[in-house]
N, C-alpha and C positions, 0 to 999 in steps of 0.2 A: 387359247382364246385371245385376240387382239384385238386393243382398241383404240379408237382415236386420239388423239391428245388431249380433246375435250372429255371423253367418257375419264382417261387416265387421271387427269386432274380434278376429277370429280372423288374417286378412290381415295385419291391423295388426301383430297380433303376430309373424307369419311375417317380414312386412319388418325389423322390428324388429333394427338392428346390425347386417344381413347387405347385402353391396354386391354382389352376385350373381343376385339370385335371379332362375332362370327359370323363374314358375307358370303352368300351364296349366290351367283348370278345364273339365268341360263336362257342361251337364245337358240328360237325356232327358227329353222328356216329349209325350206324345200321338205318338210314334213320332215325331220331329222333335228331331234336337240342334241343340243351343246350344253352341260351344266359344269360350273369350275366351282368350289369353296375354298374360302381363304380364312385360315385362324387368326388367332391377334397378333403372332408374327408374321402374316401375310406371306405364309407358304401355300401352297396347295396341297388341301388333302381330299379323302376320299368320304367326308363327311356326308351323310342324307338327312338331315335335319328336317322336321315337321315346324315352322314357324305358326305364330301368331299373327293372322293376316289382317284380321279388323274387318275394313269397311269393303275389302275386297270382295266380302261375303253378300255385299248390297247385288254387283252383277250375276252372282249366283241365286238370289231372290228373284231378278227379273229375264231371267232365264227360263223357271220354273214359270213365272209369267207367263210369257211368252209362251209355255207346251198350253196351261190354261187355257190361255186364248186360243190358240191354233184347233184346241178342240171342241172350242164353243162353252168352255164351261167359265168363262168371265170374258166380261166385254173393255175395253182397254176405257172406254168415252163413257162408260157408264159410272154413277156417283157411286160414292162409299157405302149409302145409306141404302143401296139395294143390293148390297151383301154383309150388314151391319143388324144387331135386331136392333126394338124399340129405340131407336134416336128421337128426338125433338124433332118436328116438319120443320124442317128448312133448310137451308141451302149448304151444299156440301160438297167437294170437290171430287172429280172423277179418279181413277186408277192412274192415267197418264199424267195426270198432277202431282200425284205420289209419287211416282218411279222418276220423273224429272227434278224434285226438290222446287215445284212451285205451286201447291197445295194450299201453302198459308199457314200452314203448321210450323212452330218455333222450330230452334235447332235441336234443343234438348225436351225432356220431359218434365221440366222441376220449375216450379215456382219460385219466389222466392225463403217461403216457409220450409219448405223441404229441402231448398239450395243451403240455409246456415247452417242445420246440422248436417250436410253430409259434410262439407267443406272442414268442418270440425273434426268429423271422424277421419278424415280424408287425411288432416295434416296429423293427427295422431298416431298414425300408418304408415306414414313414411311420404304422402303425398302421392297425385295422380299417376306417376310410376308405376306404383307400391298398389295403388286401388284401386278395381273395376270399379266407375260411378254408377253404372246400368246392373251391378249384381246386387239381387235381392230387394232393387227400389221400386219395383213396380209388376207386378202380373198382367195376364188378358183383362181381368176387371178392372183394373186399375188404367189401364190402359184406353178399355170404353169409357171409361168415367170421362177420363182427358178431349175422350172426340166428342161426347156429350156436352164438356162444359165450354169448349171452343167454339164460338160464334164467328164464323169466317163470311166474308160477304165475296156475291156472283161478279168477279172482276178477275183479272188476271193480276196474279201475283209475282213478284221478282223470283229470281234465284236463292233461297235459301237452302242452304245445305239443311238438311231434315231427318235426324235420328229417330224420330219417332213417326215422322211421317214413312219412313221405309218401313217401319216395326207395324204399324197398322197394313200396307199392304200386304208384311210378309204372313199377318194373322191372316187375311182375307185370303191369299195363296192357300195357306194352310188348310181354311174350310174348303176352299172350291177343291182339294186332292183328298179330305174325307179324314183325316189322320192330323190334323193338327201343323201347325207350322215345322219343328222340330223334326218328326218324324218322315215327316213328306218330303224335305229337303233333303234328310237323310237319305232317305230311298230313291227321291233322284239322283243325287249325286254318286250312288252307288250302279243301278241298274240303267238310267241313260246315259249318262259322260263316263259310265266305268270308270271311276278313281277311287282308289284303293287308298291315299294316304291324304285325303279330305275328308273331312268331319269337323262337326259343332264338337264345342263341349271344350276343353283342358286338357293342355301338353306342362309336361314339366321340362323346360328349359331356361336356364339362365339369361335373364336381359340387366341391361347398366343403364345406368341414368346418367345426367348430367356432368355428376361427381365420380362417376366410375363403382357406384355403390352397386352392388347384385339387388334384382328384384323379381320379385318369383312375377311369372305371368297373368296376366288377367284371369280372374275363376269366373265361370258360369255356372247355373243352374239351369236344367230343358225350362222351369217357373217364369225366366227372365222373358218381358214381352219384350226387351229392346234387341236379345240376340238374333234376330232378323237383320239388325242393322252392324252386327262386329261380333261375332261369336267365334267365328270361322277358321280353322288351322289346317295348312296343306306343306305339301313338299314344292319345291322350285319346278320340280319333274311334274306333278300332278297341274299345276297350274298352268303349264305349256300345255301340258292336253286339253285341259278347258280351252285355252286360245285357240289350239289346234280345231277341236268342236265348232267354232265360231268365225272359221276361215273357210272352210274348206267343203261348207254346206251339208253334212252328213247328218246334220240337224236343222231344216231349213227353216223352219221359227226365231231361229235365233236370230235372223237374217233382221228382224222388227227391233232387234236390240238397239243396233246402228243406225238406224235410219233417225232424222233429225225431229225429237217430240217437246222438243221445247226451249227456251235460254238457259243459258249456262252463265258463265264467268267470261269477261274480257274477250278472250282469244279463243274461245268453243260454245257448242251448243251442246245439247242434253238428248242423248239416247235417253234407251231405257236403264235407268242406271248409270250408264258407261258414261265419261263424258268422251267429246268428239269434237278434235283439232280443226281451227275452220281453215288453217295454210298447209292442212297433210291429208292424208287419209287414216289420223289414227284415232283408235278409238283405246280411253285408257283408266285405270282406277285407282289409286291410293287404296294404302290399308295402313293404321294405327294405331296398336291395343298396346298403351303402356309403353314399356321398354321398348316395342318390337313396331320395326318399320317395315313397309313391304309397298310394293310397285307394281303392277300389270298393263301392257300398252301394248297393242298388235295392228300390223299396219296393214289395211284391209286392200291394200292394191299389190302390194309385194312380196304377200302372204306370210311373213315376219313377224316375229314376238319376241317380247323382250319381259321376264322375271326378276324383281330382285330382293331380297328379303336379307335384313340386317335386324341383329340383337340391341339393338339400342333405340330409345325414342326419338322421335322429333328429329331426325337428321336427314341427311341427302338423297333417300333411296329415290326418289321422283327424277332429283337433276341426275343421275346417273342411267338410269333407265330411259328416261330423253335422248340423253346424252348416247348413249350407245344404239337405240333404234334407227334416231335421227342420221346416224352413221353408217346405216347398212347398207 
């Protein structure tokens, strides 16, 4: 696997201080991957690690969308509140508000009364590394509570990134397939995209923090209403297959993912989920639980995909996965 001087200097920088790292990269291209891992002496070996992918699990929510839709059973422009029970009469944002992050829904679920003690628990643990903040702090009721007691007004709202606004679509996903969110993701991801080494739920593998300390990986429970929004663990291999699914039309719904439904940030606009480069054709995700970084980006003109998933947090897996697309 070779790569630019730009992608190479990006590695470089990943290595950089860290005596852990396990990266795995792998790119699609003419329907044929390429997967390389490298240990923390940056040799190659024949590793298949199942990463912690976070938020990458959000394009897999609106995915599931997208079959919904395509078979009539949720309307993309219709509000919350006519797939929600007993709300308050009033104004409430559609499904394509959800799935773009401009809803009006905060970033997180927590108040400030429920923000002091976790933060407490949080550093008694070793810190956000160390802690899922979304395990155990909220259910489905807890969760209507939250769109109950939100007063959003009929305007368009900015771009905010929305943990719980994807957590409430992916409930509402969940009812229109009959089995719950959990389960029904479940079974999609098994009997339509066929992947065998994706699933919700807890991998044990080793992530580093900062200081190079071990941190066990984020825990889930199916209870948690936010694991809509980060629950989600796959292999490099299984993750090209999803891009693969989402290039090459053999799921032509998915076709609504990319198409542009809303503002994004600076330099893109807002698929469904995905966000979508306004100087490329690509369409791309982030994933961040804890220790564990992770990258998804596929370039819808040159039929290209780029995976990358690293054991440690908060680090470069974005500018390298850039980095190496941009290069193809």
């Amino acid at each position: 696997m070779e790569f630019t001087p730009a992608a190479a200097q990006q590695i470089d920088k990943l290595y950089q201080g860290r005596k852990h790292v396990e990266l795995t990269i792998g790119i699609l291209r003419d329907g044929k991957q390429e997967i390389r891992h490298w240990n923390p002496e940056r040799k190659e070996t024949d590793a298949d690690l199942i990463y912690p992918v976070g938020s990458i699990c959000k394009p897999f929510v609106a995915s599931l969308l997208a079959k919904c839709i395509s078979e009539g059973k949720l309307d993309l422009k219709a509000p919350i509140s006519e797939y929600l029970p007993d709300l308050p009469k009033r104004y409430y944002p559609n499904l394509e508000k959800l799935a773009t992050h401009t809803s009006g829904f905060t970033t997180q679920p927590y108040t400030l009364l429920t923000t002091i003690p976790f933060f407490l628990k949080m550093n008694r643990e070793g810190g956000l590394f160390h802690t899922n903040p979304f395990r155990g702090k909220l259910d489905d009721a807890g969760m209507l509570q939250i769109v109950r007691d939100t007063v959003l007004q009929d305007k368009q709202y900015p771009f905010v990134y929305s943990n719980i606004g994807m957590s409430i679509l992916g409930y509402i996903v969940g009812k229109a397939c009959g089995e719950g969110f959990w389960d029904s993701l479940t079974r999609y991801i098994r009997e339509d995209l066929g992947l065998t080494h994706t699933f919700l739920g807890n991998v044990d593998l080793p992530g580093y923090d900062k200081k190079d300390q071990p941190c066990r990986c984020w825990q889930w429970e199916k209870t948690d209403a936010i694991a809509p929004a980060g629950a989600l663990n796959a292999t490099i291999g299984d993750l090209l297959e999803f891009a693969q699914k989402n290039l090459d039309g053999s799921l032509p719904y998915l076709a609504m993912c990319h198409e542009i439904h809303g503002p994004c940030e600076k330099n893109a606009n807002s698929g469904l989920a995905w966000r979508l480069e306004k100087d490329a054709p690509i369409s791309w995700h982030t994933g961040s639980a804890g220790a564990f970084s992770a990258w998804l980006g596929l370039n819808r003109e040159t039929k290209t995909a780029v995976a990358v998933a690293v054991n440690y947090g908060l680090v470069n897996a974005e500018q390298i996965g850039f980095a190496i697309l941009k290069g193809e």
